[in-house]
MARRODO-113382 format. One line per 5 residues: number of its first residue (from 0); their letters; for each residue z, y, x of N, C-alpha, C. Coordinates in nm, 2 decimals. Layout:
<recs>
NUM = a = Z:Y:X:Z:Y:X:Z:Y:X  ...
</recs>
This chain:
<recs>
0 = xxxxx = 9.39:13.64:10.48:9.26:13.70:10.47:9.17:13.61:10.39  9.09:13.65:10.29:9.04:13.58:10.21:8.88:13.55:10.25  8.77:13.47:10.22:8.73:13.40:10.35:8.61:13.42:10.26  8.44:13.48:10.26:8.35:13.51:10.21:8.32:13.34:10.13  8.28:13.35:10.05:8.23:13.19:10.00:8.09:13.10:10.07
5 = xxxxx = 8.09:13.01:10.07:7.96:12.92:10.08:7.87:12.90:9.97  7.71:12.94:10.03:7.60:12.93:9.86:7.54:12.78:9.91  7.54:12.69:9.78:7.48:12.58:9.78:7.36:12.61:9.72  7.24:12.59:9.74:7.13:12.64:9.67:7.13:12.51:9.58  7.11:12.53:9.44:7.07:12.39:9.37:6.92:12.43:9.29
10 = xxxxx = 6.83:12.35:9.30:6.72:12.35:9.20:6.67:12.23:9.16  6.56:12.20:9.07:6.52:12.08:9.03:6.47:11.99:9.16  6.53:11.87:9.12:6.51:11.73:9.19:6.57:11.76:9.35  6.67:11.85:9.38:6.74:11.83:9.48:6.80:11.70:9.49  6.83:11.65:9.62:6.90:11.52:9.65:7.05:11.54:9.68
15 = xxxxx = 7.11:11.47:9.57:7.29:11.51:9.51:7.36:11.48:9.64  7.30:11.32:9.74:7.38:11.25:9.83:7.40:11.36:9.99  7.32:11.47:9.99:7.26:11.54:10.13:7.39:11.63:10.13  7.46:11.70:10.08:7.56:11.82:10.07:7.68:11.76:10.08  7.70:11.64:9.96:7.85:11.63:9.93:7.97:11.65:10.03
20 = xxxxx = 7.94:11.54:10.11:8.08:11.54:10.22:8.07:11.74:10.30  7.96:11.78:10.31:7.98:11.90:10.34:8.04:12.01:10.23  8.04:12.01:10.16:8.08:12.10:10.03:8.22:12.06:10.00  8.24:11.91:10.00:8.38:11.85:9.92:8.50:11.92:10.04  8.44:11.88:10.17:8.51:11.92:10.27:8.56:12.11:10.31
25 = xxxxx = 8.48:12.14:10.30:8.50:12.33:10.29:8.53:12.33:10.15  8.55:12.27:10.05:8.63:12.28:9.91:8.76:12.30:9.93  8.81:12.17:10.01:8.94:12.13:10.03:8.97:12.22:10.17  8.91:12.28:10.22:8.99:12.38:10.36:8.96:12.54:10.31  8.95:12.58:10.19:8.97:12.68:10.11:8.84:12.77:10.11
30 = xxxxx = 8.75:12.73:10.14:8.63:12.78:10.08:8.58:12.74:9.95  8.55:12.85:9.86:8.45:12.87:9.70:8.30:12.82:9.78  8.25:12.73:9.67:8.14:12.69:9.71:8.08:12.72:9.59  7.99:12.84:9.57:7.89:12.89:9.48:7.80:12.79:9.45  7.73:12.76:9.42:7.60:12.71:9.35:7.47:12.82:9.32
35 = xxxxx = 7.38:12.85:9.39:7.25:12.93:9.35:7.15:12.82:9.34  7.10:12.93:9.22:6.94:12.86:9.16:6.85:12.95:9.18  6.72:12.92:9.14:6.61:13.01:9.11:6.63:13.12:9.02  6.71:13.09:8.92:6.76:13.16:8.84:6.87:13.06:8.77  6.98:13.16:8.68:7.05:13.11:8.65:7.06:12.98:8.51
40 = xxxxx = 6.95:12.99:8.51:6.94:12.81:8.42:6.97:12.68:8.47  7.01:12.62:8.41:7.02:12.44:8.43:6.91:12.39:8.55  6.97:12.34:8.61:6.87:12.27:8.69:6.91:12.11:8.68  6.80:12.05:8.72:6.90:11.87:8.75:6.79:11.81:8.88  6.93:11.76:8.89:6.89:11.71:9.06:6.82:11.58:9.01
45 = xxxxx = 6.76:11.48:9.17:6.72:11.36:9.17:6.81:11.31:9.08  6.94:11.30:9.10:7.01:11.15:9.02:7.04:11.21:8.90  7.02:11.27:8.83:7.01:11.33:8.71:7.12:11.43:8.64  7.20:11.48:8.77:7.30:11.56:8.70:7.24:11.70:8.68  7.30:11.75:8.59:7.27:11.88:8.51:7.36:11.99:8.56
50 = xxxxx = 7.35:12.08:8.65:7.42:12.18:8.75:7.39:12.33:8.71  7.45:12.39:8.61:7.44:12.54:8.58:7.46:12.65:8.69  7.37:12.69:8.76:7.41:12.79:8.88:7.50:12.86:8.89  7.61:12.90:8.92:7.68:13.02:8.96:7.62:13.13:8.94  7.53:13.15:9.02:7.42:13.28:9.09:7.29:13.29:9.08
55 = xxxxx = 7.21:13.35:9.05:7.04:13.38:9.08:7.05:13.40:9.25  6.93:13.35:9.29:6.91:13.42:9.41:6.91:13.53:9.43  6.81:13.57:9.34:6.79:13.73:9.37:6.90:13.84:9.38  7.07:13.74:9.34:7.17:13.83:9.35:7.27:13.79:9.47  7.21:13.70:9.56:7.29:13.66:9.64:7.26:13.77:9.77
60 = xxxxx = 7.39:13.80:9.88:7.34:13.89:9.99:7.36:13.81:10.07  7.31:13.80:10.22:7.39:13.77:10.31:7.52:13.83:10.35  7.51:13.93:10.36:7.64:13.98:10.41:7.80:13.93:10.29  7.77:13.91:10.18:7.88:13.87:10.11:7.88:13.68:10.09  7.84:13.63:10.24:7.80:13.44:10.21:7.88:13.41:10.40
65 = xxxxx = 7.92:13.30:10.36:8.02:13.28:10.51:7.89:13.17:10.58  7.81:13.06:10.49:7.66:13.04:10.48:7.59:12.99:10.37  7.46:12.98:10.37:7.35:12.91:10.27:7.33:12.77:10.35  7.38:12.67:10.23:7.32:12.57:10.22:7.22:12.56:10.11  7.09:12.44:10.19:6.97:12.42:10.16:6.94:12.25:10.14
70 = xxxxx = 6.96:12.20:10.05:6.98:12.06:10.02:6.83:12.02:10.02  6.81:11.89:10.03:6.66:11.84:10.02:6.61:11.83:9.84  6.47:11.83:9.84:6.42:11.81:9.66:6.30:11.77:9.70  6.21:11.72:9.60:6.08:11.66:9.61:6.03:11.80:9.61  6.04:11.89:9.52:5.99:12.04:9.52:5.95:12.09:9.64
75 = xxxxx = 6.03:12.08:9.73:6.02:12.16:9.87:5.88:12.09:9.94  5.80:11.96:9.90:5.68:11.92:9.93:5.57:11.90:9.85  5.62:11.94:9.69:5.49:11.94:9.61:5.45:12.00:9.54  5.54:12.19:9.57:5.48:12.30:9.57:5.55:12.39:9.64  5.50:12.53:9.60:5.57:12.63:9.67:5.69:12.68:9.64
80 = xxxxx = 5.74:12.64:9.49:5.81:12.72:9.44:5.98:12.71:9.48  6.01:12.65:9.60:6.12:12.69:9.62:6.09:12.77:9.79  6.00:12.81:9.80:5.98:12.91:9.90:6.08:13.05:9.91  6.09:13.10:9.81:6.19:13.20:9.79:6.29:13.19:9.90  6.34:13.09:9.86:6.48:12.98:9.95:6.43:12.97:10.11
85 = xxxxx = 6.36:12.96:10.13:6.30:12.98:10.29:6.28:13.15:10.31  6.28:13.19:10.25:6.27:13.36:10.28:6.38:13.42:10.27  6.49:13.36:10.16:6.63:13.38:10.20:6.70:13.33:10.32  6.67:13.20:10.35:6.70:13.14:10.47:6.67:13.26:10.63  6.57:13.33:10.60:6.55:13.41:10.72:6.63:13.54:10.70
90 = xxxxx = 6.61:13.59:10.55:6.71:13.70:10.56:6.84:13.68:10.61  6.89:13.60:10.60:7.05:13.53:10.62:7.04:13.49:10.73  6.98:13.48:10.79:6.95:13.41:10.97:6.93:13.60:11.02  6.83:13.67:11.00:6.85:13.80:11.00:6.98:13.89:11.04  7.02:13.85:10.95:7.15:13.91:10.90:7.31:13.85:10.99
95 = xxxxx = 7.24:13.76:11.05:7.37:13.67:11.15:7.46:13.61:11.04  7.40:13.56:10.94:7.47:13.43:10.87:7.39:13.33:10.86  7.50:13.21:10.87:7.42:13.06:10.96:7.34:13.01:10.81  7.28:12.93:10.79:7.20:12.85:10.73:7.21:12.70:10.78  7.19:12.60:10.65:7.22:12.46:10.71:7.11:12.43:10.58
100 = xxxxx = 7.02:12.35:10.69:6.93:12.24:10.60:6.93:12.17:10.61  6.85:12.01:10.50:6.85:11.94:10.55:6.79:11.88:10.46  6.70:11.77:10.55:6.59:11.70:10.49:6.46:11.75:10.44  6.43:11.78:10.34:6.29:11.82:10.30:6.30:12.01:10.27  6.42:12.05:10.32:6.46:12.20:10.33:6.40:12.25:10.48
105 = xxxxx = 6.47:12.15:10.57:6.38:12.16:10.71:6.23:12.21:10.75  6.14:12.12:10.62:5.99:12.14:10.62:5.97:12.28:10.55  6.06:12.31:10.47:6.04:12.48:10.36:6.09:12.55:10.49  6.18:12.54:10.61:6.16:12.65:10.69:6.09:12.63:10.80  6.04:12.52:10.79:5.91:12.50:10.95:5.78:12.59:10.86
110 = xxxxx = 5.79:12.57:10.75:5.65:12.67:10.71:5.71:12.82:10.70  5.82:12.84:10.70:5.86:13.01:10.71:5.87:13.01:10.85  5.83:12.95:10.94:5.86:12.99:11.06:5.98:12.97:11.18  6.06:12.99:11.08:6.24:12.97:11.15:6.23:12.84:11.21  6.17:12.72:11.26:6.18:12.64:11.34:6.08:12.66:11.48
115 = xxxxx = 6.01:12.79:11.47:5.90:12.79:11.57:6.04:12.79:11.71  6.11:12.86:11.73:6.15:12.89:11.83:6.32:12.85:11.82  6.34:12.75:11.74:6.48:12.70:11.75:6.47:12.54:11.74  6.57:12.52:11.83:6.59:12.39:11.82:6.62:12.27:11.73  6.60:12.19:11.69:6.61:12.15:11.53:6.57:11.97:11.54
120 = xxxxx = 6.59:11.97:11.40:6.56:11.79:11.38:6.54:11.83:11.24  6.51:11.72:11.19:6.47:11.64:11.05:6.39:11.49:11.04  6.35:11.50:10.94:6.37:11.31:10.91:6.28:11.23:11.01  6.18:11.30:11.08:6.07:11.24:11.21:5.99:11.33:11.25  5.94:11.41:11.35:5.88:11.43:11.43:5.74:11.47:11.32
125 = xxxxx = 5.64:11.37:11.27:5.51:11.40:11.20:5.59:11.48:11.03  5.64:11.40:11.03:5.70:11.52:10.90:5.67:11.66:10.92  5.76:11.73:11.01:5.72:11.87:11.03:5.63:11.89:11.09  5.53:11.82:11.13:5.39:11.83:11.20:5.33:11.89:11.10  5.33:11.80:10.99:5.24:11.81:10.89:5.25:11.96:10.84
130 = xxxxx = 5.32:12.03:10.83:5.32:12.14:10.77:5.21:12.28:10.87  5.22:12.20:10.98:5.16:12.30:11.08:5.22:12.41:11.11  5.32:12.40:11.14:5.45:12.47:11.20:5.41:12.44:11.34  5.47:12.55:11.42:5.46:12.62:11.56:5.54:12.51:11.66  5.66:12.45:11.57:5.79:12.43:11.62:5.81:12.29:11.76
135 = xxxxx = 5.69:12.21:11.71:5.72:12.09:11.76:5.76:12.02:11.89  5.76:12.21:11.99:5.76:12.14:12.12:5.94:12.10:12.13  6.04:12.20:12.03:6.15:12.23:12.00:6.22:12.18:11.93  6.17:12.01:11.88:6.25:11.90:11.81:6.28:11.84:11.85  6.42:11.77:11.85:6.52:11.71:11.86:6.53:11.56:11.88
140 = xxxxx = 6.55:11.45:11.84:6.56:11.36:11.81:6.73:11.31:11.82  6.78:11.37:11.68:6.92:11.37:11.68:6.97:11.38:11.58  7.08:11.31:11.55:7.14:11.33:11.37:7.12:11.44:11.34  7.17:11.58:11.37:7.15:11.68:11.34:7.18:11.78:11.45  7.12:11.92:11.45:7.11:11.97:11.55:7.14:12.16:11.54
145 = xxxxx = 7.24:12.21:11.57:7.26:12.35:11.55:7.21:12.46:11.65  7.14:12.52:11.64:7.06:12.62:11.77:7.11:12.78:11.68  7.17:12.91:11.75:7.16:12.99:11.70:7.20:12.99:11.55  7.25:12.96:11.48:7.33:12.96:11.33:7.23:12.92:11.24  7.16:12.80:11.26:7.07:12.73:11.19:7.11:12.58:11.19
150 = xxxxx = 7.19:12.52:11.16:7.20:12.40:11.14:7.04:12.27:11.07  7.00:12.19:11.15:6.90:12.11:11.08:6.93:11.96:11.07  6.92:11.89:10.98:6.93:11.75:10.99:6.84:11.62:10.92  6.83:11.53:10.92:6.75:11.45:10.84:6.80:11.40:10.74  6.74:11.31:10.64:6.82:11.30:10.52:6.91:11.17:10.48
155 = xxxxx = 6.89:11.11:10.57:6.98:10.97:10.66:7.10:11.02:10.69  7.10:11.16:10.70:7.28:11.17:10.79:7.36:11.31:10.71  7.38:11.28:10.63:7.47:11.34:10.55:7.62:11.40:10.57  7.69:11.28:10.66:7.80:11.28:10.76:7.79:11.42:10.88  7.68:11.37:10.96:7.61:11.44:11.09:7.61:11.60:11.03
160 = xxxxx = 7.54:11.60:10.91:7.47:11.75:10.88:7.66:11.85:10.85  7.71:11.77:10.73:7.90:11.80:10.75:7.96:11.86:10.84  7.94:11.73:10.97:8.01:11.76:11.09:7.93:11.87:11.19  7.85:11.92:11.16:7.80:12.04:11.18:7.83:12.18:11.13  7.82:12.19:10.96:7.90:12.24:10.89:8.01:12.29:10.96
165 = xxxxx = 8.09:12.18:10.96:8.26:12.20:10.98:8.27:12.28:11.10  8.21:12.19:11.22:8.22:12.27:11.32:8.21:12.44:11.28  8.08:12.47:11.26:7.99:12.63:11.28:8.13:12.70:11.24  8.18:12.64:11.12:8.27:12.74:11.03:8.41:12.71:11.10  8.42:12.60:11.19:8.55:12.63:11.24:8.64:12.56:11.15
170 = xxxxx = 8.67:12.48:11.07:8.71:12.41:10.98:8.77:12.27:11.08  8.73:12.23:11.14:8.72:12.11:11.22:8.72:12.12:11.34  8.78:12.09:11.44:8.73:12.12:11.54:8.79:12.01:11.66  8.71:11.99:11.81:8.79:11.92:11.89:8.81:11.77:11.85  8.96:11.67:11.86:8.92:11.55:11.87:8.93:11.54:11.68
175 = xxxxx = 8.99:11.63:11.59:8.96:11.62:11.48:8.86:11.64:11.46  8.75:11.71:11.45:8.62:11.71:11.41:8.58:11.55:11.46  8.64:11.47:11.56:8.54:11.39:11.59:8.61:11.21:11.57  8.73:11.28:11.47:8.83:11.22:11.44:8.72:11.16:11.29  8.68:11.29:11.23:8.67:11.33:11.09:8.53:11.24:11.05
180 = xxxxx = 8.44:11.26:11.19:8.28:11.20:11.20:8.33:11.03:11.21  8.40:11.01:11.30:8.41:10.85:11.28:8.48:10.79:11.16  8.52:10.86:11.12:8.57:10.82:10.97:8.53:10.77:10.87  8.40:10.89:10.86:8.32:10.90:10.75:8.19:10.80:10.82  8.15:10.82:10.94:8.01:10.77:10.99:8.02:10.64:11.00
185 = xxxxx = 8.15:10.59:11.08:8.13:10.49:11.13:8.22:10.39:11.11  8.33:10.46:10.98:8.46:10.39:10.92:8.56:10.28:11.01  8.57:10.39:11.12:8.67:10.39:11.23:8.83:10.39:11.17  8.84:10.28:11.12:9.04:10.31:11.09:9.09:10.38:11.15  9.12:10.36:11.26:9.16:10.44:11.36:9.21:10.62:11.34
190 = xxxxx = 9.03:10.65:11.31:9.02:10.77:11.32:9.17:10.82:11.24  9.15:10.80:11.11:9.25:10.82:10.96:9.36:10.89:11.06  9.42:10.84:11.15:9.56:10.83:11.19:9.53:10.97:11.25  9.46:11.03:11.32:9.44:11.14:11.39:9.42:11.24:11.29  9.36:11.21:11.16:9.36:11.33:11.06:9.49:11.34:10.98
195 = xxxxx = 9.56:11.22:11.03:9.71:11.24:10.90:9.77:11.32:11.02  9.78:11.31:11.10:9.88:11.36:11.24:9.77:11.53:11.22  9.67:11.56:11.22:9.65:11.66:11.21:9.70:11.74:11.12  9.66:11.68:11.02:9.74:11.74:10.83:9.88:11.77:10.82  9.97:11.69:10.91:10.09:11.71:10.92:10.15:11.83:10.96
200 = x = 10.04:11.85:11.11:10.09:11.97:11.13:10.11:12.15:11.07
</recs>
């Protein structure tokens, strides 16, 4: 059975380091990982790569996305214009497909609302204050945090926000999933041996 793809949202000055281990990893366990933009032009992130979208938003559904990932950018705090991207985020939350943010994506859906009444994290507590979001009685203090098919995380844990990923989709799970987090988080040798013995099987 062939397995709906994952949308990476990419636009100007996204942060390249926030997705990877999540993307690389549903790469390699047979999910297409799309790329959407604002539209289908070049965009380039913080560290300067030049990433031609896949997709326009405007043509992406929920119903044809397994989820939307929402990477951090300086944009998402010094204007509106990746708002769109938080309006899709609700459609697709709507629609009972999960969404995963993280970092300065967090603040783009504390002002759409989607944090008033779900559980959540990001980079500190006054961060999403500031936006004057509903949400604050309902933050976290936690690498990352999944309530209802919303994944949220800070921009420190890259690993965390992954191992959230992996879980939702089922990719990971049990003492491999936590085989996979010490690996990467906390460069547990150890771990390695429990994902070769998993791979084996």
């Amino acid at each position: 059975m062939s397995r709906k793809p994952v949308h990476l949202a990419v636009y100007d000055t996204l942060a390249d380091w926030e997705t990877g281990y999540a993307t690389a990893y549903l790469a390699r366990n047979g999910y297409d990982v799309l790329t959407v933009g604002p539209t289908t032009e070049e965009v380039r992130s913080v560290g300067g790569l030049r990433i031609g979208p896949d997709l326009a938003l405007a043509d992406v559904r929920p119903e044809d996305s397994a989820l939307l990932i929402l990477p951090g950018a300086d944009l998402w705090d010094t204007s509106d214009g990746l708002a769109p991207f938080a309006r899709a985020a609700r459609a697709f939350l709507d629609a009972g497909t999960p969404v995963a943010a993280i970092c300065g994506a967090t603040a783009g859906l504390a002002r759409e609302g989607l944090l008033d009444d779900r559980a959540h994290t990001s980079a500190v507590p006054f961060y999403l204050a500031a936006t004057g979001y509903a949400g604050g009685d309902r933050y976290v203090d936690a690498d990352a945090v999944t309530d209802r098919g919303l994944i949220t995380a800070g921009p420190t844990e890259p690993v965390a926000f992954a191992r959230e990923v992996l879980r939702l989709l089922g990719v990971y799970e049990g003492e491999v999933l936590d085989a996979w987090y010490r690996l990467f988080h906390d460069s547990d040798a150890e771990a390695y041996a429990v994902l070769e013995k998993a791979a084996a099987r």
